[in-house]
N, C-alpha and C positions, 0 to 999 in steps of 0.2 A: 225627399219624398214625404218627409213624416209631419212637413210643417203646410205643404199642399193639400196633405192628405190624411190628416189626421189619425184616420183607422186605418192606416197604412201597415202590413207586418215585415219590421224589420228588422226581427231578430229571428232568431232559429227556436230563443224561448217564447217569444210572443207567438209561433207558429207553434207550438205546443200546446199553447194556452188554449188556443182557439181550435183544435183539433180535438182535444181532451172538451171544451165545452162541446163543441158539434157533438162527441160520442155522448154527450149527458143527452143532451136535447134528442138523441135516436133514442135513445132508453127510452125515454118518459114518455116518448112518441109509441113504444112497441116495436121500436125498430132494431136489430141488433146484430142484426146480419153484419156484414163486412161492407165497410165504406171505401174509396180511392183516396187519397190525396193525391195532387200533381202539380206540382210550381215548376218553375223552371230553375235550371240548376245555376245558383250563383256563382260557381267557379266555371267561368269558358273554356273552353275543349281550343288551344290557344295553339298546340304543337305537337307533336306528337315524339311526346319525352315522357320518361318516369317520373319527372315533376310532375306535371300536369297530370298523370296517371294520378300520382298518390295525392295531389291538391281534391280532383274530383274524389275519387275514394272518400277521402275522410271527411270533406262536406257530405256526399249523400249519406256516409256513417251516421253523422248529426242528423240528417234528416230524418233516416231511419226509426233514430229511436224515439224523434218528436212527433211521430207517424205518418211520415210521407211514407206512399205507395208505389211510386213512379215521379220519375226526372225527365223534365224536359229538355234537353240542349237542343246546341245551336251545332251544325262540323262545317269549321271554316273549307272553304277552297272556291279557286274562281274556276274552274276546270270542273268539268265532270270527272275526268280520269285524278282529278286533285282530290276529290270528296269521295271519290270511293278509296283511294289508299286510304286515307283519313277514317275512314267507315270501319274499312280492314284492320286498320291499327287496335281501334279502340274496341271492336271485338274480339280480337287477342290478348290487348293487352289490359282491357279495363273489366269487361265485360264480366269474366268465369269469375272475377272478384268481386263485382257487385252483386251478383248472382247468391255469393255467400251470406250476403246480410237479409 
């Protein structure tokens, strides 16, 4: 990505960098309210295991603290009834977790 796309961010510290500048740039703007961040989550929602639980976890943890607001994913299934167990899992088991950061 990063040789297509120069200003491409592909670290979790380069999305810090540029979040920390954006809050400068509200400052100075007057602005100081509360901003979103939202990417999409670089670890896929792949299975529905405590790998994958604790894989997501501890990415959005790093996100957290480089201040994303919200995570996008993807919930695998080719079934409707497949994407809602999927759904169900990951609000039981991931979800009261993320909820803590």
């Amino acid at each position: 990505v990063g040789e297509r796309h120069p200003d491409a961010i592909t670290t979790v510290a380069q999305l810090k960098e540029r979040v920390d500048a954006i809050g400068e740039m509200r400052a100075a703007a007057g602005r100081t309210g509360h901003f979103d961040i939202s990417p999409m989550s670089p670890v896929p929602v792949t299975a529905r295991t405590a790998e994958v639980a604790d894989r997501f976890l501890a990415s959005a943890t790093e996100l957290a603290a480089a201040g994303v607001t919200w995570v996008g994913l993807g919930m695998p299934g080719e079934e409707t009834s497949e994407i809602c167990d999927n759904l169900a899992w990951f609000g039981e088991a991931v979800l009261p977790q993320l909820h803590a950061l």
